[in-house]
C-alpha positions as CSV (number, residue, x, y, z in Angstrom):
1,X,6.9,-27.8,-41.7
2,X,9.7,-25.7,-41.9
3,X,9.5,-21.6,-41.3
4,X,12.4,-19.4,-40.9
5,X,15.2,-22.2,-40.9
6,X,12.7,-23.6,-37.7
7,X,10.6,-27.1,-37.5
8,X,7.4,-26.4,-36.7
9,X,4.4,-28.5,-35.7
10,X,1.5,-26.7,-37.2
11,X,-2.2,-27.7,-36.1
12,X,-5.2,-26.1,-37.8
13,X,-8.1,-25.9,-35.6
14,X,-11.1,-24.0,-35.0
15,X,-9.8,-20.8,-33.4
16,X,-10.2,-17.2,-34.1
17,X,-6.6,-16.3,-34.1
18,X,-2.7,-17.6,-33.7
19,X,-1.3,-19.2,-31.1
20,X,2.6,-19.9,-30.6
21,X,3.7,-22.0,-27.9
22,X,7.8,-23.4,-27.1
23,X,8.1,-26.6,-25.2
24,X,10.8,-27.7,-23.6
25,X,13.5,-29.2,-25.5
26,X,12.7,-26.5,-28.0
27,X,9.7,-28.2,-30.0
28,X,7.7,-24.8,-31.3
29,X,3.9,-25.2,-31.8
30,X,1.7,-22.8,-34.1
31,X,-2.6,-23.3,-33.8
32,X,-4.1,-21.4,-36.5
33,X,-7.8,-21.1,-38.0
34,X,-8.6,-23.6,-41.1
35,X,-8.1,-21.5,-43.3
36,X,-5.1,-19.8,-42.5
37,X,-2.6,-19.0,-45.7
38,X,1.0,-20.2,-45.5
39,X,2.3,-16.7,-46.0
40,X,0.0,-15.8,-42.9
41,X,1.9,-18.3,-40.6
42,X,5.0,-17.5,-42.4
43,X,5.1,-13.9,-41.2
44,X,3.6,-14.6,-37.8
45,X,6.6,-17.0,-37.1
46,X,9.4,-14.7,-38.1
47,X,7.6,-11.4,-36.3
48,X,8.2,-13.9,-33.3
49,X,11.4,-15.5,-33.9
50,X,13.7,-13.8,-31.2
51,X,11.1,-14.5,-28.5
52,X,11.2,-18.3,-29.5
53,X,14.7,-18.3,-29.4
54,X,14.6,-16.5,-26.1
55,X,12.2,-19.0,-24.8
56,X,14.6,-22.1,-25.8
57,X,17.4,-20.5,-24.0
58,X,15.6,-20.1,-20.9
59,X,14.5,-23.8,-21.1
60,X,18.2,-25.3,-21.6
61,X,19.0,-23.1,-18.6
62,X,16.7,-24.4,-16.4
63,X,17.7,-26.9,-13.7
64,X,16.3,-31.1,-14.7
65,X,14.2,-32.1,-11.4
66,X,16.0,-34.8,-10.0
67,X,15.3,-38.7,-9.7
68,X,14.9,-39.8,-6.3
69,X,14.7,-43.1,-4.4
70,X,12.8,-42.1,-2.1
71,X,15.6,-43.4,0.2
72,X,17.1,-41.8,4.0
73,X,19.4,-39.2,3.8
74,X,17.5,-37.9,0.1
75,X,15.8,-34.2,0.3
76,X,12.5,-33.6,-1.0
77,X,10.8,-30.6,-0.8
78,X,7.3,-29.2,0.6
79,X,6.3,-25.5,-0.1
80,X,9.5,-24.2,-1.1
81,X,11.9,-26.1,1.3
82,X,13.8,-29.3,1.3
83,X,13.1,-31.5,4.0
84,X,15.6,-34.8,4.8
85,X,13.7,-38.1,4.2
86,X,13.2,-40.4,6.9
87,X,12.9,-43.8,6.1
88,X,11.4,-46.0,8.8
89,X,10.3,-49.2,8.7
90,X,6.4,-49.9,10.2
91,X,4.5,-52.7,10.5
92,X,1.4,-51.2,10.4
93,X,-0.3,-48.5,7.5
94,X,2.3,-46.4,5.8
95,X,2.4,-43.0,6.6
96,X,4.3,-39.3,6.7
97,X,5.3,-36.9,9.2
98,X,6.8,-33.5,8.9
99,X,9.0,-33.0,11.2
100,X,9.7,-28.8,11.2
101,X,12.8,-28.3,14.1
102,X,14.5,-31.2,12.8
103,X,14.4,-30.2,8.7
104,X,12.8,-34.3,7.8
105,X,10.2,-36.0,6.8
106,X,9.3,-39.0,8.0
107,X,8.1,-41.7,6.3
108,X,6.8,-44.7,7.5
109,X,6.6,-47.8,5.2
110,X,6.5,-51.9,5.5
111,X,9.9,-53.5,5.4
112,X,11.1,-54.0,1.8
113,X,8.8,-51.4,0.0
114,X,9.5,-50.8,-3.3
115,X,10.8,-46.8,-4.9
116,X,6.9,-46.4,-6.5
117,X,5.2,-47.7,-2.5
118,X,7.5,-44.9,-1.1
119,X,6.7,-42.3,-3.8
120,X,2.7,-43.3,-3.8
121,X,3.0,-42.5,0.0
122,X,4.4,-39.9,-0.1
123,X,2.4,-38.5,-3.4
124,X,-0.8,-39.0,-0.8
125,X,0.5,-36.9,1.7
126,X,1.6,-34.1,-0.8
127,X,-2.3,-34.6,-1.7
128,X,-3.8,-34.4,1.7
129,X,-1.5,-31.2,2.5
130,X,-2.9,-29.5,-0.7
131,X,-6.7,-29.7,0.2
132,X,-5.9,-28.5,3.6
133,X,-4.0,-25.8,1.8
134,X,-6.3,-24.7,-1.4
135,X,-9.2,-23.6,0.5
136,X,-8.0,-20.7,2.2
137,X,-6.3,-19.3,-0.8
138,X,-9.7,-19.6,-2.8
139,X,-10.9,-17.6,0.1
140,X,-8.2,-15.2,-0.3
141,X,-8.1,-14.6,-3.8
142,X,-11.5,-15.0,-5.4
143,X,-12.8,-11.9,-4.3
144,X,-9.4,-10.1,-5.4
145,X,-9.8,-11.5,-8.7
146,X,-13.9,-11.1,-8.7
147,X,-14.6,-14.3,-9.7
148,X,-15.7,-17.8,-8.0
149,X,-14.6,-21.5,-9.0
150,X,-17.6,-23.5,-8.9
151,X,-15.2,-26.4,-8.2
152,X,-11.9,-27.4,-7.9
153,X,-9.2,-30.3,-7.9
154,X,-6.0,-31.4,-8.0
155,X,-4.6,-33.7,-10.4
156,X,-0.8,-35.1,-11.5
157,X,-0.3,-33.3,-14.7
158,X,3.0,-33.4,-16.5
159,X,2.7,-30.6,-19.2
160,X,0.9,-28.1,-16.9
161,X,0.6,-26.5,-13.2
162,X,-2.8,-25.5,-13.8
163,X,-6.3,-25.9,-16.3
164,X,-9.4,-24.2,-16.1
165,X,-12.4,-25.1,-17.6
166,X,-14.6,-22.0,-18.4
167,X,-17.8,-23.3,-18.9
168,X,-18.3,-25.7,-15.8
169,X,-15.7,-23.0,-14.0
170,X,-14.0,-25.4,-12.6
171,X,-10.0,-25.4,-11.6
172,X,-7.6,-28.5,-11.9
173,X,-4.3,-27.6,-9.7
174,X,-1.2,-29.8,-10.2
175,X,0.0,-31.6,-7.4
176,X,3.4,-30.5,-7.9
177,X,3.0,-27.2,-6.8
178,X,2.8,-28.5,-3.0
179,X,6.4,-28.8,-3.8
180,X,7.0,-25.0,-4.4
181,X,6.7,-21.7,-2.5
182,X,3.2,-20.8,-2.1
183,X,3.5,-18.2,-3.8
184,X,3.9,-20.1,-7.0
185,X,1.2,-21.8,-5.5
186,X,-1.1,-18.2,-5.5
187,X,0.0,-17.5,-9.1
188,X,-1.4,-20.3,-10.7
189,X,-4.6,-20.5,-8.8
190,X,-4.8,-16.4,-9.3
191,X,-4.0,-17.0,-13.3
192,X,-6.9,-19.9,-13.8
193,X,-9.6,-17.7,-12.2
194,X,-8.3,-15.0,-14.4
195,X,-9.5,-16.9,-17.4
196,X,-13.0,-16.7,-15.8
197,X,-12.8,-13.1,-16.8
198,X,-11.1,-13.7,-20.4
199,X,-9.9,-16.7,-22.0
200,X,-6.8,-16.2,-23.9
201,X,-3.8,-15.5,-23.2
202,X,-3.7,-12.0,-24.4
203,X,-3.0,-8.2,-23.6
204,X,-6.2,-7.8,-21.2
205,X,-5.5,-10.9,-19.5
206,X,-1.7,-10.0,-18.7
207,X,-3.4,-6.4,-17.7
208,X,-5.9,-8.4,-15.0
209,X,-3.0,-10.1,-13.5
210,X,-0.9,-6.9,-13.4
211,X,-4.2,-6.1,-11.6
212,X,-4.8,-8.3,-9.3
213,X,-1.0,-9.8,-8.4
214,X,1.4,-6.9,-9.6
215,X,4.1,-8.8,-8.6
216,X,2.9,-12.4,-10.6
217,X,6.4,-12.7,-13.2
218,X,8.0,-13.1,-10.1
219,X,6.6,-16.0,-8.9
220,X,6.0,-17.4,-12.4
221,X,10.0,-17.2,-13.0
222,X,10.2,-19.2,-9.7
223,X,7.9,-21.4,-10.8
224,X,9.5,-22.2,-14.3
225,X,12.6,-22.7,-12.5
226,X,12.6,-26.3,-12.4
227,X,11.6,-27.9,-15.3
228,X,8.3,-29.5,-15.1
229,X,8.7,-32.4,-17.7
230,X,10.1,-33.5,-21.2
231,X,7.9,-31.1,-23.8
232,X,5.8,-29.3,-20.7
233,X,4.6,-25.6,-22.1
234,X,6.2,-22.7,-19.6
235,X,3.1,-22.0,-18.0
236,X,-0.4,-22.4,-17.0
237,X,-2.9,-23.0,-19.2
């Protein structure tokens, strides 16, 4: 429908109040409750309309991630740096090494591999590196936040860096953020154990986080500096 000279996608759901959200490309979704008059949505959208139109302008500012090959003499990047890639060709299993002093990584493939073999590879190593990385920080930052995951994973999402799931308590991490500095990294794991203590998005959550990271929009603006994917949401879930 159309609100304020804007297209939105309305969805009426069970919820107990209004939730805007601007996607990238500039799509705008509004939840409501059922019952929700027209008027209702009407004035929630204008109230809000220079904050969507600040939110589109900061996602046509932000930089397209590039489309590799997967190819020698490429960069990819690990925890906030960009490594050269390595291409050499093995007989044997496939494999990665990160080479620090000499800026590369290596990666060690079968003679005629294919772009998606290289990218699988290396998508398995990015893995690996997360779970050695994921437990410490849960270490770290549970007892700053004051609350426990039960469990946790890591997944390949394309529309967010991070899920939690209040009931089982359980955090899904996106395996792209191996890519960026760890702190980006901390704020996402810090924000899903925030919504063990409330589960909107709303003025006491944004007060816990002032709480427990005081510096947090910092790394978020990092974090939404590269755009994630075609319609992704700027931020955790």
């Amino acid at each position: 429908m159309e609100i304020a000279g804007l297209e939105i996608d309305l969805v009426r759901q069970r919820m107990r109040s209004l939730r805007l959200t601007v996607y990238a490309g500039g799509r705008i979704r509004v939840a409501v409750p059922l019952q929700t008059p027209v008027t209702v949505i009407a004035e929630f959208v204008r109230a809000r309309r220079g904050w969507i139109e600040q939110q589109q302008q900061r996602f046509a500012a932000r930089e397209p991630a590039p489309q590799r090959r997967y190819e020698s003499g490429e960069t990819v990047p690990y925890l906030g740096q960009y490594y050269e890639l390595l291409i050499v060709p093995a007989a044997g299993r496939a494999g990665v090494a990160l080479l620090p002093e000499a800026r590369q990584i290596r990666l060690s493939v079968p003679e005629g591999s294919t772009v998606a073999q290289r990218e699988a590879v290396l998508a398995a190593w990015y893995r690996q590196q997360m779970k050695q990385v994921l437990p410490a920080l849960f270490a770290r930052w549970e007892p700053v936040v004051g609350r426990a995951a039960a469990a946790w994973g890591i997944k390949q999402m394309r529309t967010r860096w991070g899920t939690c799931n209040i009931g089982a308590r359980r955090v899904w991490l996106n395996l792209e953020l191996i890519k960026r500095p760890l702190p980006c990294l901390e704020y996402v794991l810090v924000h899903e154990l925030t919504h063990l203590h409330e589960r909107l998005h709303n003025a006491r959550f944004w007060g816990l986080m002032d709480q427990f990271m005081p510096d947090w929009r910092m790394h978020r603006a990092e974090l939404n500096r590269v755009l994630l994917a075609p319609g992704a949401a700027p931020d955790a879930d």
